[in-house]
PLY file of the C-alpha trace (Angstrom):
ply
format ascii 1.0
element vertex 266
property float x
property float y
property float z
element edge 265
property int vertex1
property int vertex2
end_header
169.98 177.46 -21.93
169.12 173.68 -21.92
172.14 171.36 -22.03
169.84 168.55 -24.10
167.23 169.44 -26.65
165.09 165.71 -26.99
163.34 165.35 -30.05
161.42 162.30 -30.93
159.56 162.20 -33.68
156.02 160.42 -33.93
153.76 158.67 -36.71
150.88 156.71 -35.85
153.45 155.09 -33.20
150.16 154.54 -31.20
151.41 154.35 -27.47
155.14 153.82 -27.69
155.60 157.97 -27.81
153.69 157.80 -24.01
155.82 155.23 -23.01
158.89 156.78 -24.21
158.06 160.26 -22.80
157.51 158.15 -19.64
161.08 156.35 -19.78
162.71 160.28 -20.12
161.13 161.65 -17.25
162.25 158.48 -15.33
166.01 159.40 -16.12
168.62 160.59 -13.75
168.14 163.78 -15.73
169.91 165.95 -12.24
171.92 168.76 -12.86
171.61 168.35 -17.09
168.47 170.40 -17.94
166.70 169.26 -20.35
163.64 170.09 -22.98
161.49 167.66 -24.53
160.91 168.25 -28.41
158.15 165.47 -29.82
157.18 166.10 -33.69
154.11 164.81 -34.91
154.79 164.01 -38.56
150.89 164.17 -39.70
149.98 161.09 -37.68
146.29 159.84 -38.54
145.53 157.64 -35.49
144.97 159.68 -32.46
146.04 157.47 -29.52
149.79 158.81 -29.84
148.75 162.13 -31.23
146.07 162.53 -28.03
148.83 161.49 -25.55
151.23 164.31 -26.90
148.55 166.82 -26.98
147.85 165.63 -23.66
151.67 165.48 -22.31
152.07 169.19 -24.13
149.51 171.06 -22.02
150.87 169.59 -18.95
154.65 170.95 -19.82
156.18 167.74 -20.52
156.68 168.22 -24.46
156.54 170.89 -26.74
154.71 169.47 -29.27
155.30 170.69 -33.01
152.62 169.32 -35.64
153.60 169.08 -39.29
150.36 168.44 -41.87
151.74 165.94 -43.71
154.49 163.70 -43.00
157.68 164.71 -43.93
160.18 161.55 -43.54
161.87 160.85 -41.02
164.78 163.56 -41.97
162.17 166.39 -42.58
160.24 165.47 -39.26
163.55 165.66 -36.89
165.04 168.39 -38.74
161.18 170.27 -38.17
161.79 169.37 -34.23
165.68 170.10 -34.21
165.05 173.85 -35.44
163.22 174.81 -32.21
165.98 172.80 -30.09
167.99 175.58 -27.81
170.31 172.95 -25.69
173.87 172.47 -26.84
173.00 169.30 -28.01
170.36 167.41 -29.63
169.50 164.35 -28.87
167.70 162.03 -31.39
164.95 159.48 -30.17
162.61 157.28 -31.56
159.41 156.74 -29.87
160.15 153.36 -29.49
163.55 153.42 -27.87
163.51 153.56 -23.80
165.92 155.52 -22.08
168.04 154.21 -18.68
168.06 155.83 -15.91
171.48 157.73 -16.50
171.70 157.49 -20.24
171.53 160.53 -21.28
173.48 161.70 -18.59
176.22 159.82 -19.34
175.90 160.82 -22.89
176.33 164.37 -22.28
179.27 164.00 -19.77
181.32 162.24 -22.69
180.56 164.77 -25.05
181.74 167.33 -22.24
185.08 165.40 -22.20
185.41 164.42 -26.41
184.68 168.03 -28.14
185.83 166.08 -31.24
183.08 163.71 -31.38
180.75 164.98 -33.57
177.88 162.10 -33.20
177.27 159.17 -30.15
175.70 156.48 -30.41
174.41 153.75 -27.53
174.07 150.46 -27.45
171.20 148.84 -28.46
169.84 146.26 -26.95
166.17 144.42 -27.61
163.21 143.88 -24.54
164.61 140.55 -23.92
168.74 142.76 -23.52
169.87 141.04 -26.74
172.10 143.31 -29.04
171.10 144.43 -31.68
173.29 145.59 -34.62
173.90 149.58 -33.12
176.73 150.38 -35.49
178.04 149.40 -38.86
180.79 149.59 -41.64
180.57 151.21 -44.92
178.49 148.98 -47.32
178.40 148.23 -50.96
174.25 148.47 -52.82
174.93 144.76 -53.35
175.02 144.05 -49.31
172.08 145.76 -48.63
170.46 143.45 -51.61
171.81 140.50 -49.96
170.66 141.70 -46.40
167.25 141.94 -47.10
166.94 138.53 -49.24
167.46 135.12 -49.18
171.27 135.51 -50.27
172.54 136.06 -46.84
171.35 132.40 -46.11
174.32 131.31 -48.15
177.97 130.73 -46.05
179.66 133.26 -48.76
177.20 136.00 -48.61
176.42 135.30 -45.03
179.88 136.39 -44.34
179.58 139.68 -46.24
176.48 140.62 -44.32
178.64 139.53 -41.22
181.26 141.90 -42.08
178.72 145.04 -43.07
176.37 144.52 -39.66
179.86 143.78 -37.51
179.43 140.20 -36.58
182.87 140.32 -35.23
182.39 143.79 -33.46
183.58 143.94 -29.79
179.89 145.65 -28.57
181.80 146.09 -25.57
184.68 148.58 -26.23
184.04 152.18 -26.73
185.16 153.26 -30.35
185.22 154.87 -33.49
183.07 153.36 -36.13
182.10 154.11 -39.67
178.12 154.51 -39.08
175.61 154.89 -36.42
171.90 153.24 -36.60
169.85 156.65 -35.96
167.00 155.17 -33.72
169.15 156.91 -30.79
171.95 159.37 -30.80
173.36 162.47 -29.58
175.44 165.46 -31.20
176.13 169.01 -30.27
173.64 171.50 -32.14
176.15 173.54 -33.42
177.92 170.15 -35.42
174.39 169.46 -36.42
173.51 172.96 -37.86
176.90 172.94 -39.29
175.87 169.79 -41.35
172.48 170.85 -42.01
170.98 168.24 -39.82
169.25 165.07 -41.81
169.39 165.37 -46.02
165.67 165.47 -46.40
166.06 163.82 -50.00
166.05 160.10 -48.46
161.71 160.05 -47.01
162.87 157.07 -44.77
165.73 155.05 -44.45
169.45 155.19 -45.34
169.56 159.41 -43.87
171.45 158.35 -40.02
174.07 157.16 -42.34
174.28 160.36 -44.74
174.39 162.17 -41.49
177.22 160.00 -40.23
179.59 160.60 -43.63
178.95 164.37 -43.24
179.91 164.88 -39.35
183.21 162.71 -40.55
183.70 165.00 -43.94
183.35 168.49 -41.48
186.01 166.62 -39.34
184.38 165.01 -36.44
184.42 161.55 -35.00
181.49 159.08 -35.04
181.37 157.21 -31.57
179.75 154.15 -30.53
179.41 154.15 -26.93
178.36 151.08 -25.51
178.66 152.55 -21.87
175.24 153.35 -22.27
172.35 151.12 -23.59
168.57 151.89 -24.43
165.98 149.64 -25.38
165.19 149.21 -28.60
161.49 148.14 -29.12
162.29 147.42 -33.46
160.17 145.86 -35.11
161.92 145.63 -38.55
160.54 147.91 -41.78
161.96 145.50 -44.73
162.67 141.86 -44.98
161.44 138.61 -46.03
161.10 136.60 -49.33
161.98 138.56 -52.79
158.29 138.05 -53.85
156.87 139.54 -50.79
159.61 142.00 -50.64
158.57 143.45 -54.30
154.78 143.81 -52.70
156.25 146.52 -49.95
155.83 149.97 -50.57
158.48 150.43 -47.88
160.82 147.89 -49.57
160.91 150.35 -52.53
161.30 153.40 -50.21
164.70 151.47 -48.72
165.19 151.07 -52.56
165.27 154.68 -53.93
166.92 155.74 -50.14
169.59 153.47 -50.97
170.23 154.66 -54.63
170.51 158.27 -53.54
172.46 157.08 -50.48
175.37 155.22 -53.19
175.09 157.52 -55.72
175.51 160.88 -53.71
178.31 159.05 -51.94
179.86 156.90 -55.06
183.41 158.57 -54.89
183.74 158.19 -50.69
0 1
1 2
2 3
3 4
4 5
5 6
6 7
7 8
8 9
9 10
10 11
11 12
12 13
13 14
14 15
15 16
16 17
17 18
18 19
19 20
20 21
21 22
22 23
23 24
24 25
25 26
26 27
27 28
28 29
29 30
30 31
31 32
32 33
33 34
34 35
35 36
36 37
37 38
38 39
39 40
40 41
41 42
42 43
43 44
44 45
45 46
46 47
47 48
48 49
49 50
50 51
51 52
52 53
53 54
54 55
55 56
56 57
57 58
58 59
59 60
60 61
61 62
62 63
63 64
64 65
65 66
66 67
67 68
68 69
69 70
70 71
71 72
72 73
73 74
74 75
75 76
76 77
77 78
78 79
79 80
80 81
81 82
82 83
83 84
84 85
85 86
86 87
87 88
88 89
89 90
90 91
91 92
92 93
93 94
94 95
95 96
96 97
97 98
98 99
99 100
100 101
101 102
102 103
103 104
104 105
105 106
106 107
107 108
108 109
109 110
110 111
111 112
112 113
113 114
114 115
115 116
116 117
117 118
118 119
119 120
120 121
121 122
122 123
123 124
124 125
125 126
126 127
127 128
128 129
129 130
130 131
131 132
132 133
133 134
134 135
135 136
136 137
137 138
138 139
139 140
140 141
141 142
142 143
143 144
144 145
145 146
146 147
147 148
148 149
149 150
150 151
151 152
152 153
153 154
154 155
155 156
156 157
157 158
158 159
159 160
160 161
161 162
162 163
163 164
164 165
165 166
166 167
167 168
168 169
169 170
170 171
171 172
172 173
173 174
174 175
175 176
176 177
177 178
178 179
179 180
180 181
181 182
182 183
183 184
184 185
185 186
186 187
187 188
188 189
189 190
190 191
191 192
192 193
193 194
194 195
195 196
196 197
197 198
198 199
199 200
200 201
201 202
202 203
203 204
204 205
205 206
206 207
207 208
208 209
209 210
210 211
211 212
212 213
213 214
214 215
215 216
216 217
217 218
218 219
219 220
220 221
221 222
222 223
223 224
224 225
225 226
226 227
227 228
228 229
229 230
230 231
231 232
232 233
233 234
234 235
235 236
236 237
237 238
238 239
239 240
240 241
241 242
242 243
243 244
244 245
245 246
246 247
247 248
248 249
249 250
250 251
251 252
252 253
253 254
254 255
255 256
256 257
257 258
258 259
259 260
260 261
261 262
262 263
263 264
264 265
């Protein structure tokens, strides 16, 4: 029995999966044992896809290979059905673990059985914050987030208010939503949920996840006791014209449609 079941999922994350396998195995990891779950979502560049091959015949990963790439829901929910610890914890390949992270992770969820879902803090390379948690959102301050509206004072404050501008990164509390790029939450909360709703491909599903684990009657934690590097390098954003030439900005688009309309009487 494994107290933490890792899973990170990779595709065509070149060698950020090495470096986060790396960062893991660094860890203070003593006396929580541990197993290391990396998905390969149908990755077609084979500098990550060699390392984990590499890393899984030496017993540091079990590596599961999907054909195609299934989202980012499908591809952790594909690594989170072989996970046998009591809890699963969520990493991207580009987020750096410190040395007694996880550790300290599992110890609160030891103490808090009624926190269904943790979240760190953030923080960039350069240990600047980055926005780890947020409040509920309308469609329209997602729109403004990702144009040039939130230049302007009166939607500026909205986006403020949505991202928690005013948000004491310090404290330990509850908090509406969780950004997924790290978290952990016990496997029996995340079964009972059925894990990530594979109907959003990419974007909007750590937030689906978060509403669910609050509807079965669990809290949603951010825990800012703990911090991991965040290596993001942001998926949407920029002018309206350019925005309209991104297949991912129309991804985000149809994620966030199903997001509000699946959730339109919360």
């Amino acid at each position: 029995m494994f107290d933490v079941s890792a899973v990170m999922l990779n595709y065509n994350s070149k060698y950020f999966p090495k470096m986060c396998v790396e960062a893991f195995y660094r860890a203070d990891m003593e006396g929580v044992p541990f197993e290391f779950i990396a998905v390969d979502n149908g990755s077609t560049e084979n500098v990550s896809l060699g390392y984990l091959e590499k890393a899984s015949e030496k017993g540091l990963v079990e590596l599961v290979r999907s054909k195609r790439n299934l989202g980012f829901g499908g591809g952790n929910n594909l690594g989170a059905a072989k996970a046998r610890g009591k809890y699963i914890l969520i990493l991207n390949p580009d987020i750096f673990v410190g040395e007694e992270s996880v550790k300290k992770m599992v110890e609160y969820m030891e103490k808090h059985p009624d926190v269904g879902i943790l979240g760190p803090k953030l923080v960039y390379p350069d240990d600047k914050i980055q926005d780890s948690c947020r409040r509920h959102m309308k469609f329209r301050d997602l729109v403004i987030k990702r144009t040039f509206l939130k230049r302007l004072p009166l939607f500026r404050r909205r986006v403020d208010k949505y991202t928690m501008e005013d948000f004491d990164h310090s404290v330990t509390q509850e908090v509406d939503l969780l950004v997924g790029a790290c978290f952990i939450i016990p496997r029996e909360v995340y079964e009972e949920v059925g894990g990530f709703d594979e109907r959003y491909f990419l974007f909007m599903e750590d937030f689906d996840l978060c509403r669910e684990i609050a509807k079965a009657g669990k809290k949603v934690v951010y825990y800012p006791e703990v911090s991991v590097t965040h290596n993001h390098k942001r998926l949407s954003g920029g002018s309206i014209f350019g925005l309209l030439r991104k297949k991912v900005f129309w991804i985000h688009l149809m994620s966030a449609f199903k997001y509000f309309w699946k959730w339109r009487k919360g």
